[in-house]
C-alpha positions as CSV (number, residue, x, y, z in Angstrom):
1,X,0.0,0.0,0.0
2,X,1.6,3.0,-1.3
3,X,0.2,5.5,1.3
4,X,2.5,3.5,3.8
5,X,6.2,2.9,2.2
6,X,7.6,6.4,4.5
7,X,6.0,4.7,7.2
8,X,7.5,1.2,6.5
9,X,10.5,2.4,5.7
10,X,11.2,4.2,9.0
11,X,10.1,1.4,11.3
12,X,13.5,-0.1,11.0
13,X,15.6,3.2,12.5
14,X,12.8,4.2,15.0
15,X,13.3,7.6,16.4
16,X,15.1,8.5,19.5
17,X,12.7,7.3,22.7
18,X,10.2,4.7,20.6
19,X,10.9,1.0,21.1
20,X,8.3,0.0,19.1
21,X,6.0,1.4,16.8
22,X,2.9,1.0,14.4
23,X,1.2,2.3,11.4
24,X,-2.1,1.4,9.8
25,X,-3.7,3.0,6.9
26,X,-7.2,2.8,6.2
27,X,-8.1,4.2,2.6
28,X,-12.1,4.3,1.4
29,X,-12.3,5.3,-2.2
30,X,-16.2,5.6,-2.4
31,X,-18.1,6.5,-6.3
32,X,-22.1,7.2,-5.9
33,X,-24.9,7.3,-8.4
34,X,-28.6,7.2,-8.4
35,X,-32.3,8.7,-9.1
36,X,-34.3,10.7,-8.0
37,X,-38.0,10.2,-9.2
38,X,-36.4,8.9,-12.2
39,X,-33.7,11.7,-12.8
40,X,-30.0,11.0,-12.0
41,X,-29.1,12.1,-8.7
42,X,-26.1,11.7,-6.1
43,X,-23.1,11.8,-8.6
44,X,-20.0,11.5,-6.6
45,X,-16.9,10.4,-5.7
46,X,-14.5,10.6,-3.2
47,X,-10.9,9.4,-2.1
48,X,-10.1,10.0,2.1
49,X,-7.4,7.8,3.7
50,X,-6.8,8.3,6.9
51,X,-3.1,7.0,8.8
52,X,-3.4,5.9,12.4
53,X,-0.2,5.7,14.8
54,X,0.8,3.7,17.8
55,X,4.4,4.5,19.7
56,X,5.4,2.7,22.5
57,X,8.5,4.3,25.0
58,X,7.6,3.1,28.8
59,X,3.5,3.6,27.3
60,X,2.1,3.6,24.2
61,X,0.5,6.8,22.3
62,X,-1.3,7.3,19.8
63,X,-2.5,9.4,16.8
64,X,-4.0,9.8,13.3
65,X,-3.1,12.3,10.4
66,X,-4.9,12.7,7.2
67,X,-1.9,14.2,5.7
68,X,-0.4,12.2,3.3
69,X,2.6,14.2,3.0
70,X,3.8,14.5,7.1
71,X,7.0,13.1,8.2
72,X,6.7,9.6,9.7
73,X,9.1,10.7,12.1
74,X,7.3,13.5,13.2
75,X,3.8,12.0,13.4
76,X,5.5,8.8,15.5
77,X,6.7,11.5,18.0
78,X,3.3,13.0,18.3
79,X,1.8,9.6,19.0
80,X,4.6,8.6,21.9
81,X,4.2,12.4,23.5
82,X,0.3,11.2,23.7
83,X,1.0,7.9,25.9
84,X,1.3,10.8,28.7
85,X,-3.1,10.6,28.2
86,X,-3.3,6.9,28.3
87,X,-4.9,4.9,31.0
88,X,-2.5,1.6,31.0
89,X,0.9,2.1,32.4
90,X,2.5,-0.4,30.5
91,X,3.1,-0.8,26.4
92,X,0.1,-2.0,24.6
93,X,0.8,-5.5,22.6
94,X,1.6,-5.5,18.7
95,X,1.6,-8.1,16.9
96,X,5.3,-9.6,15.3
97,X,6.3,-10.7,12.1
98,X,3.6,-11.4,9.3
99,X,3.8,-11.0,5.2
100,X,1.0,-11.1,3.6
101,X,-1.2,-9.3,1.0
102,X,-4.6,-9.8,-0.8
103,X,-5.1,-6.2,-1.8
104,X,-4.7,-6.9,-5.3
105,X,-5.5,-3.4,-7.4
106,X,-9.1,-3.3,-8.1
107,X,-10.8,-0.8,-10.6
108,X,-14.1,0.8,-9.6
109,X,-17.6,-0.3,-11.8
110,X,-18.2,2.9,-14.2
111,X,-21.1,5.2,-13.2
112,X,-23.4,4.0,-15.6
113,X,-23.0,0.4,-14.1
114,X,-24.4,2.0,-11.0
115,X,-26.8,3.6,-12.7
116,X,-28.1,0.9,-14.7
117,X,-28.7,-1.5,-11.1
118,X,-30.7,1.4,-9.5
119,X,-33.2,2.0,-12.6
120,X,-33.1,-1.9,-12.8
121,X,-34.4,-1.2,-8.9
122,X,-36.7,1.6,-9.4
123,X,-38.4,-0.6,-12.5
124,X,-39.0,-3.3,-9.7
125,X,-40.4,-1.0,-6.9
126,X,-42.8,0.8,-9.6
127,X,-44.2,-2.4,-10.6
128,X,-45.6,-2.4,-7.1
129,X,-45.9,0.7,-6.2
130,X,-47.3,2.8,-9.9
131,X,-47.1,6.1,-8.8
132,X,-45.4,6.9,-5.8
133,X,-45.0,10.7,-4.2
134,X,-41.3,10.3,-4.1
135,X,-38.2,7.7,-4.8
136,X,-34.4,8.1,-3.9
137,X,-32.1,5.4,-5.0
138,X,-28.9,5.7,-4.2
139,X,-26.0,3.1,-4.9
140,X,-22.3,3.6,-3.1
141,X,-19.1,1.3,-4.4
142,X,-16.4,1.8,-2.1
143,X,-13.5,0.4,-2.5
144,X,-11.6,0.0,1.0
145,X,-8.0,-0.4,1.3
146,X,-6.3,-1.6,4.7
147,X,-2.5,-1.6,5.4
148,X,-0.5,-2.1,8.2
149,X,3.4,-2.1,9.1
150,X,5.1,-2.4,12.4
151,X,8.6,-2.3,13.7
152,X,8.2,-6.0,15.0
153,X,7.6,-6.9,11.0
154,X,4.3,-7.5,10.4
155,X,3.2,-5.9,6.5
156,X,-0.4,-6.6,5.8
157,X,-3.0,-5.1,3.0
158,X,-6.2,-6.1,1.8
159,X,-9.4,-4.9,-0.5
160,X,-12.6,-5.2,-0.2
161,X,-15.3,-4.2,-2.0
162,X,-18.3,-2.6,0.0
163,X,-21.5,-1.9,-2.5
164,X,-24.5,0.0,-0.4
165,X,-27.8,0.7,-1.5
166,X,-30.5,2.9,0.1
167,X,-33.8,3.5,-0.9
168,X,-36.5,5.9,0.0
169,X,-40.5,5.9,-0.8
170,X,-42.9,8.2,0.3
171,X,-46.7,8.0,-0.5
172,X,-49.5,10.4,0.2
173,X,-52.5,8.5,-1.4
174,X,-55.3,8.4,1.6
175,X,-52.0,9.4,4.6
176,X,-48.9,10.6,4.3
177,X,-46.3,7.5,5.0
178,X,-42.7,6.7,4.2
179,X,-40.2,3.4,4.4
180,X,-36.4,3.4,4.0
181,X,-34.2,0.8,3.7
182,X,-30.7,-0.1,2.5
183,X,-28.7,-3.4,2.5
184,X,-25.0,-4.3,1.2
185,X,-23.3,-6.3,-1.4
186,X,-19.7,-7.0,-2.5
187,X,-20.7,-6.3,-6.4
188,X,-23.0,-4.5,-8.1
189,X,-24.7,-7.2,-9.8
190,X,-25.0,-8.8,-6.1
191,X,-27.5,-6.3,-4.8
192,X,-30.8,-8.0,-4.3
193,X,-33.6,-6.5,-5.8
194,X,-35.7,-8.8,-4.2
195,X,-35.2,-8.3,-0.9
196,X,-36.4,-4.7,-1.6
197,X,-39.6,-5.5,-3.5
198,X,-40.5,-8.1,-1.0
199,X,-40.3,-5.8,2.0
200,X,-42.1,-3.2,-0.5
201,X,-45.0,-5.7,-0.9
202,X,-45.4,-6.4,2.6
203,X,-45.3,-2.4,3.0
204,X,-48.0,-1.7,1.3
205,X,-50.0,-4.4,3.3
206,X,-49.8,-2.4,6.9
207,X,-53.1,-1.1,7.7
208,X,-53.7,2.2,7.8
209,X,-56.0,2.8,10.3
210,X,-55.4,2.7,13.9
211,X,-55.9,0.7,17.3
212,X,-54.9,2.1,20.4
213,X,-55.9,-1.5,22.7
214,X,-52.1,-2.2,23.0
215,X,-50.8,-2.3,26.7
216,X,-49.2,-5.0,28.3
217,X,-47.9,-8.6,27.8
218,X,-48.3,-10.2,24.1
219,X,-46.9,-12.4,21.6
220,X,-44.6,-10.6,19.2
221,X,-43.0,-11.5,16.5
222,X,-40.0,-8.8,15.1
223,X,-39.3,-7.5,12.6
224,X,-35.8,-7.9,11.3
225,X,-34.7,-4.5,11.3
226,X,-36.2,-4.2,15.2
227,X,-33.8,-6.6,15.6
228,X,-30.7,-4.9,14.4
229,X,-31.8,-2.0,15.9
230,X,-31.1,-4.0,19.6
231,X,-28.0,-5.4,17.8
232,X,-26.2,-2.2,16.6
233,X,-25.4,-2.1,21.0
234,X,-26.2,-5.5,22.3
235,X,-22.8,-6.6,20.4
236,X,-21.4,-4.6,23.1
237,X,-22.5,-6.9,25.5
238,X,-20.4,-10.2,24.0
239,X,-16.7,-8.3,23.9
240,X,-13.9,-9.3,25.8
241,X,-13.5,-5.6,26.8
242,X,-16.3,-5.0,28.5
243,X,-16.8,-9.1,30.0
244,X,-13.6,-8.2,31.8
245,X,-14.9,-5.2,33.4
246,X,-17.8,-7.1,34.4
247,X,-20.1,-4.9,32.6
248,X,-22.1,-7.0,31.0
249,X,-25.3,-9.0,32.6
250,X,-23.7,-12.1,31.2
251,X,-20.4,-12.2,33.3
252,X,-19.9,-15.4,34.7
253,X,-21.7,-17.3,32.2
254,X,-19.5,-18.3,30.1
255,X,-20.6,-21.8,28.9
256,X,-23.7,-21.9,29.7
257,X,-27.3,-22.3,28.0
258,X,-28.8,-18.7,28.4
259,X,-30.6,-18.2,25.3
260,X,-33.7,-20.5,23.3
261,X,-31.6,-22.8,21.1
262,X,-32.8,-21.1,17.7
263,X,-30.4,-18.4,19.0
264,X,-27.2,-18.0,17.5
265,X,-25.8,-14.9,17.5
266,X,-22.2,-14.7,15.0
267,X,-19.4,-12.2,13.7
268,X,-18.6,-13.0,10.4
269,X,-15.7,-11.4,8.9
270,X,-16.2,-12.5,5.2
271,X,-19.3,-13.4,3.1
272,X,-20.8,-13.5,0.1
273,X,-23.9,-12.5,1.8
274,X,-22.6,-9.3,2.2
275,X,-20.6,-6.6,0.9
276,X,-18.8,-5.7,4.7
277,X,-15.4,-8.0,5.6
278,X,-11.9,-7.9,6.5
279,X,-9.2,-10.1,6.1
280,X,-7.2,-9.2,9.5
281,X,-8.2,-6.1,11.9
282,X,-6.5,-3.2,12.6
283,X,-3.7,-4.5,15.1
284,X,-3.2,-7.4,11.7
285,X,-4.6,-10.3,13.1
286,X,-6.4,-12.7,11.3
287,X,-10.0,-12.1,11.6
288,X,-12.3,-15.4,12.2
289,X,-15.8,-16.2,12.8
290,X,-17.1,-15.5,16.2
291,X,-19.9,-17.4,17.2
292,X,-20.4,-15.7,21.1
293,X,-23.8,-17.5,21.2
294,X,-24.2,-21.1,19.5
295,X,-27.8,-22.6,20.2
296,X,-28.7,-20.3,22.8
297,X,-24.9,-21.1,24.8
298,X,-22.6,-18.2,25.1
299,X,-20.2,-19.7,23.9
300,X,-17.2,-17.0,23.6
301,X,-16.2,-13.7,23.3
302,X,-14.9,-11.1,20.8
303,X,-11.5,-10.0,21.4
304,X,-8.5,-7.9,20.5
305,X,-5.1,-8.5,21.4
306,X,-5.4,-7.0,24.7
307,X,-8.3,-8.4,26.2
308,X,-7.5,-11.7,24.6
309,X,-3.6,-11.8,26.6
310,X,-5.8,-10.8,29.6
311,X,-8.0,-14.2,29.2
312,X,-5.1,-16.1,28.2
313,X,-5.9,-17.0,24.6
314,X,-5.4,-15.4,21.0
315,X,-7.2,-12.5,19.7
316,X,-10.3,-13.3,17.0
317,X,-9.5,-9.9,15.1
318,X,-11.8,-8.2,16.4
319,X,-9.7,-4.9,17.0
320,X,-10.9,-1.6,15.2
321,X,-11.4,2.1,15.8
322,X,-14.0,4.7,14.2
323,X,-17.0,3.8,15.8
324,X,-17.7,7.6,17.3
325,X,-20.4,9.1,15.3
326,X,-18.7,12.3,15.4
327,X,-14.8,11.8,14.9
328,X,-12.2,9.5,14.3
329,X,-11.4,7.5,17.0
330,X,-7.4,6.5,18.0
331,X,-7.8,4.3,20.3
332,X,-7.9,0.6,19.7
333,X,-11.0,-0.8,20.9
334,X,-13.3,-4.9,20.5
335,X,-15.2,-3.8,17.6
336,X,-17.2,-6.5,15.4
337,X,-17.3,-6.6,11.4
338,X,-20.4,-8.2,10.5
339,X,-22.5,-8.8,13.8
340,X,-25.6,-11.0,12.9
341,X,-28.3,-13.2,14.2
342,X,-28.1,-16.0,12.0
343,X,-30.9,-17.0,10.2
344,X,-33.4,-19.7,10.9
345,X,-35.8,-22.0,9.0
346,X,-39.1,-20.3,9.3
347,X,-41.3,-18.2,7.6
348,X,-42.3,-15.0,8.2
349,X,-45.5,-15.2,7.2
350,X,-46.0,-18.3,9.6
351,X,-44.2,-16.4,12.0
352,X,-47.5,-13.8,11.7
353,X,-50.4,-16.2,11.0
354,X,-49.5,-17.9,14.3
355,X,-50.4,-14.0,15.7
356,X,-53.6,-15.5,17.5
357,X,-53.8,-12.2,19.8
358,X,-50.4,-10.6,19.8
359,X,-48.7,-7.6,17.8
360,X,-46.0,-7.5,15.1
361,X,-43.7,-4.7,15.6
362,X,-42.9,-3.4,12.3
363,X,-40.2,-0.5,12.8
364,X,-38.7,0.5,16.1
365,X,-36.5,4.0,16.8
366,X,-33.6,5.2,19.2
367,X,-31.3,2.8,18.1
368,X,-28.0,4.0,20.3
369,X,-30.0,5.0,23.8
370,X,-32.9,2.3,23.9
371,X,-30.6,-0.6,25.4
372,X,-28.5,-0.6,28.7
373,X,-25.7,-3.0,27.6
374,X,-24.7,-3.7,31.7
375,X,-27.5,-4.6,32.8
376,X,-29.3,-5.7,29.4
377,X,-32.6,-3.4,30.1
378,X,-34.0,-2.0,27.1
379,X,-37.2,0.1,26.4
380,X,-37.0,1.0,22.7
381,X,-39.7,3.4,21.1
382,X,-41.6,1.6,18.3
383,X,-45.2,1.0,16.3
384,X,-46.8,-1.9,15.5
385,X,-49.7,-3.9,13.8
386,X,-52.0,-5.2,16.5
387,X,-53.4,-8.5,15.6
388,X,-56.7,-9.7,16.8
389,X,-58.3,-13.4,15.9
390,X,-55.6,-13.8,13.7
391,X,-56.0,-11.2,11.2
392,X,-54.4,-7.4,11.6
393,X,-56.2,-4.9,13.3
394,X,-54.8,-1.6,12.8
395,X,-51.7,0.3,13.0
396,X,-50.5,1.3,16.9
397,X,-48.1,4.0,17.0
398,X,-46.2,6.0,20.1
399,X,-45.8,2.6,22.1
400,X,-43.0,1.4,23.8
401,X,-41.6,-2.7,24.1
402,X,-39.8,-3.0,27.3
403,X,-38.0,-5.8,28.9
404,X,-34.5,-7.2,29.5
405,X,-32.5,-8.6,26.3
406,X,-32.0,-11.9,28.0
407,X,-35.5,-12.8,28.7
408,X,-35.9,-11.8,24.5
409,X,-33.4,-14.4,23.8
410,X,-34.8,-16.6,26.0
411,X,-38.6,-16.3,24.5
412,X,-37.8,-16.8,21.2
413,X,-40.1,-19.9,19.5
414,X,-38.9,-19.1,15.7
415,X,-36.1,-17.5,13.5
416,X,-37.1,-16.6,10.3
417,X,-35.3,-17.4,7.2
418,X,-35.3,-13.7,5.8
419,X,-32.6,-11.3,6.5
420,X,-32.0,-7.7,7.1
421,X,-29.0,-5.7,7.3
422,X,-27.9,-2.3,8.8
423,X,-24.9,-0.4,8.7
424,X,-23.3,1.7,11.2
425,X,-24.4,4.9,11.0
426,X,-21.7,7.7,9.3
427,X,-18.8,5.9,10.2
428,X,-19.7,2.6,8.6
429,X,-17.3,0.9,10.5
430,X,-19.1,-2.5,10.7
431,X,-23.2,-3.7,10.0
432,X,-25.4,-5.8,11.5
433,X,-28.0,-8.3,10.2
434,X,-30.5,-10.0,12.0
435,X,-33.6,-12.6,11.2
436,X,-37.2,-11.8,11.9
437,X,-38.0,-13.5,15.2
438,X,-41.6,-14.8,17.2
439,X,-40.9,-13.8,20.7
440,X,-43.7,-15.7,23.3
441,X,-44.1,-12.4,24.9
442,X,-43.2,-9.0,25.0
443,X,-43.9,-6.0,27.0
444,X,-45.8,-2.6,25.6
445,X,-46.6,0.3,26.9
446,X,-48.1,3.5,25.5
């Protein structure tokens, strides 16, 4: 990775005070393209890289520059004068010497390849939906490039190809209402139209009238995107970084059954499925799938290099940064790459005919303050379809579903075999995806 050679070349004749040092690069070259009511809209592109440091002396510091064109040596200087700020009194762990490279150059797809996928799309949503108020499309290849060198020798780059799609409908025939989604891909021609026209359909099938009679304890069933909702936190809950500060509800447990066994709850670092992966995290080791939950077990836990020498094993590359919604973040922290509750054998329109008396919850809000990741507590603003003998009886908005995330888990009586996925917001620094789920029973409140 070019962005890198001053930095590899210095880290054999370290400056005067650094006994060890590190620099990764993280470069997202990102080209946009899409419609708007039918017009081309959202024609972009853009190139940021961004170079973050670690120098160790008696503690390790660390910084980030976005200029290309700053000395190494100067930039390695800043990061050991910032160990002064760090909380561990000791040098943080690096890892030593490993080659390797699958960062082959890769060439973007041309606008009009973009272009072509999201009229493809809008031709598939306006076969359902005619004549709709508004449509936004908008398709984002980004082509992300990760290098790392240390003085120890480790040299690592890789490229992946991250394709996002968003799309936006609004319709004012008989009330004014509006859905948004967006899913990934590693390709273009990978994006899956159906998955948008199928959650289109089943749209256009809420009722639009409403039913207030929703308090108290009901069957449920979630909708997969309530589910990643809980997720973009409850990942916290299954790192090694928090489990060893006992801030978790599940400290203790490793091992044990906590969860219904149509539970499993994964990190997956690379898959077709999906456009997000990594071949090795930001400290350079190798990233592997994570399965914290296995058939409702907790099985293990998500860790970096730190938090895996304090529980005496090896990391699962699960180190990262960037996961501040306002800035770039230094510090090296248990971050996941693909965090998902893995799909299940069920329908989802089982899932809702079995909706005797219960509710679906269709679309929930709040998605970083609704969960309390030490004690698991959650109460996360949401509206539903009320069911009543069976069939849907109106639209209930303004209600709350409370509870405790383990006692979700624990509830759950079927996984769907659908699957929705949800990146993080602005700093897309890793997605979720979860499954539709029928929870035994839920708590609302208005």
């Amino acid at each position: 990775m070019k962005e890198l050679e001053a930095y590899r070349n210095i880290m054999t004749d370290l400056p005067e005070g650094i006994l060890e040092a590190e620099a990764e690069a993280e470069k997202n070259d990102r080209i946009s393209a899409g419609l708007i009511d039918g017009s081309v809209s959202g024609m972009s592109a853009s190139d940021k890289t961004a170079i973050f440091v670690r120098a160790s002396g008696r503690k390790t510091g660390t910084t980030y520059t976005q200029n290309l064109e700053a000395d190494p040596a100067e930039v390695l200087l800043e990061a050991l004068a910032n160990a002064k700020y760090g909380q561990e009194e000791k040098p943080e762990i690096m890892n030593s010497a490993v080659k390797m490279s699958d960062g082959k150059d890769r060439e973007h797809a041309s606008l009009e390849t973009l272009l072509q996928k999201a009229e493809e799309l809008e031709k598939a949503i306006r076969e359902i939906v005619p004549e709709p108020s508004h449509m936004e499309i908008l398709i984002t290849e980004n082509l992300r490039t990760v290098g790392i060198v240390n003085s120890l020798g480790l040299d690592r780059t890789y490229t992946r190809r991250i394709v996002e799609t968003s799309l936006q409908v609004t319709m004012e025939k008989d009330v004014h209402r509006s859905l948004e989604l967006e899913t990934s891909a590693g390709t273009v021609a990978g994006i899956p139209v159906s998955y948008f026209t199928k959650k289109m359909a089943e749209w256009l099938l809420w009722p639009l009238h409403n039913n207030s009679s929703t308090v108290g304890a009901l069957p449920a069933v979630l909708d997969g995107g309530v589910v990643c909702n809980i997720l973009l936190t409850a990942w916290l809950m299954f790192s090694g970084y928090q489990y060893q500060r006992q801030n978790t509800p599940f400290y203790g447990k490793l091992g044990e059954k906590l969860f219904s066994p149509l539970v499993t709850l994964s990190d997956i670092p690379d898959s077709s499925d999906y456009g997000y992966g990594r071949s090795f995290d930001c400290e350079g080791s190798t990233c592997r799938r994570v399965d914290v939950v296995k058939d409702g077990i907790f099985k293990e836990l998500m860790h970096n290099l730190a938090t895996a020498a304090s529980a005496g094993c090896e990391s699962t590359g699960n180190a990262g940064r960037d996961v501040n919604l306002i800035s770039d973040q230094t510090e090296v922290r248990v971050i996941p790459s693909h965090f998902t509750l893995c799909r299940g054998s069920s329908k989802k329109e089982d899932m809702l005919n079995r909706l005797e008396d219960g509710i679906y919850i269709c679309e929930s809000f709040d998605m970083f303050h609704c969960l309390n990741t030490a004690s698991g507590d959650y109460t996360i603003p949401c509206k539903g379809i009320r069911y009543q003998k069976g069939k849907p009886a109106g639209m209930v908005e303004g209600i709350t579903l409370n509870g405790n995330l383990a006692d979700l888990l624990k509830d759950i009586e079927m996984v769907a075999d659908d699957k929705t996925t949800v990146s993080m917001v602005m700093s897309k620094s890793f997605e979720v995806s979860a499954s539709s789920v029928y929870v035994k029973k839920v708590n609302i409140s208005m």
